[in-house]
N, C-alpha and C positions, 0 to 999 in steps of 0.2 A: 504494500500500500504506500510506503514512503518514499519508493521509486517508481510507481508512478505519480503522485504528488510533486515532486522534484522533478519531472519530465514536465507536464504544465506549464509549473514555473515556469523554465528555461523556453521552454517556445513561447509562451507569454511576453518574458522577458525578448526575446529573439525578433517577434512583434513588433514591441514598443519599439525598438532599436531602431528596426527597417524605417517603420511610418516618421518615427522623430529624423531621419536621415535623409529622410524625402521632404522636411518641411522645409520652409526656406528660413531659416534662422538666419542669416545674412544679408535679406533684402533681395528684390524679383532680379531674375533674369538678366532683364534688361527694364533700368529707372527711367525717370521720365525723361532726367536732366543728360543722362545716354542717346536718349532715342531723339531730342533733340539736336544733341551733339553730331548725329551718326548722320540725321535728315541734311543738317549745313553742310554736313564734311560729304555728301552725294553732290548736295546743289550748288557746292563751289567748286566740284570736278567737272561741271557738265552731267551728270551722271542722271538725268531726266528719266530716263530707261529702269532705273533702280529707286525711284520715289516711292512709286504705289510699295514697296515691303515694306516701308514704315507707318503706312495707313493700316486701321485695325480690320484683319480678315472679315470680321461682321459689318465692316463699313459697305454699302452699295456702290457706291461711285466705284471701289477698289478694283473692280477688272475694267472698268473703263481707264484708269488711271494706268494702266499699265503701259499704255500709247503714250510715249514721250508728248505726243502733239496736245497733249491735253494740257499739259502744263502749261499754256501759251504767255504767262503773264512773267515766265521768266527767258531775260532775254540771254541767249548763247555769249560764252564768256565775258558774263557777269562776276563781281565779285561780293558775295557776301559775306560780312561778318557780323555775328550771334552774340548780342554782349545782354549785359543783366538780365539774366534770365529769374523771371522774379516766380516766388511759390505760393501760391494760392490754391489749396485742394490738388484737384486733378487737372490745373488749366493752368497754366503757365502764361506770363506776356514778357513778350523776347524784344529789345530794339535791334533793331536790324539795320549796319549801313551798308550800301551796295551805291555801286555804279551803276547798276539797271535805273534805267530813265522812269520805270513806272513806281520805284519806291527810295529813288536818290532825293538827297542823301540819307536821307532814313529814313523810319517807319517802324513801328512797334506792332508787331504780330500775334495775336490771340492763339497760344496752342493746346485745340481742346484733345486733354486726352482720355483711351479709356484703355483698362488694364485689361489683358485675357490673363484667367485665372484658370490651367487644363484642370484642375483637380487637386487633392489632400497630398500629392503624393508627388508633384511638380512645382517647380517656381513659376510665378507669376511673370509675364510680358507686358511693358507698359508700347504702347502704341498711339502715335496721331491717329483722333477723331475726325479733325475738324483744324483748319489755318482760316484764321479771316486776320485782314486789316484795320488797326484800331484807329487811324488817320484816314479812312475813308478812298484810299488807294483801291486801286484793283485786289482781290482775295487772292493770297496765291495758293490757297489750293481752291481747283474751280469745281 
């Protein structure tokens, strides 16, 4: 009876291990202030083609976006750069200066995000929702 009592345990025990191993005790995946980071470091390579990955798989627009031509409000070798990125919730506002004529010399960008969470047993992915412009610019994401 005491060994199997002590068997329980240990896979009990063996449990807790896995599942605790699988939580994200560290913080998701990929943070907000990441997936911001990764969206400028695309759209100051040119990288139009690889946008839609940083929109959230549940977003609609997101297979539309896959077509660099949808981007159109960013113009080809432009430079942007991403400073005070402030925190507020899940929505971030970014000022942005660029040489692109439609939001030179700056402009401050709403970044709505949302988190995919697969499950107890995976880290959580933060993702753009939603870009609009808080100076009344063109949105750059359309």
């Amino acid at each position: 009876m005491k060994l199997h009592t002590i068997h329980v345990l240990i896979t009990l025990l063996a449990v807790a291990v896995t599942v605790l191993a699988g939580c994200s005790l560290s913080g998701p995946e990929v943070s907000i202030e990441d997936r911001i980071k990764d969206f400028e470091s695309d759209l100051d390579s040119g990288k139009l083609d690889q946008l839609y990955t940083h929109v959230h798989p549940d977003n609609s627009k997101r297979n539309a976006l896959k077509d660099p031509a949808q981007w159109v409000n960013f113009e080809e070798g432009s430079d942007y750069n991403f400073k005070n990125i402030s925190s507020s919730g899940d929505n971030r506002d970014v000022d942005v200066e660029s040489n692109d004529t439609d939001y030179s010399p700056s402009d401050t960008w709403k970044f709505e995000m949302k988190e995919d969470n697969p499950g107890p047993l995976a880290r959580s992915t933060w993702y753009i929702n939603d870009i609009s412009s808080k100076n009344g610019n063109p949105d750059p994401m359309p």
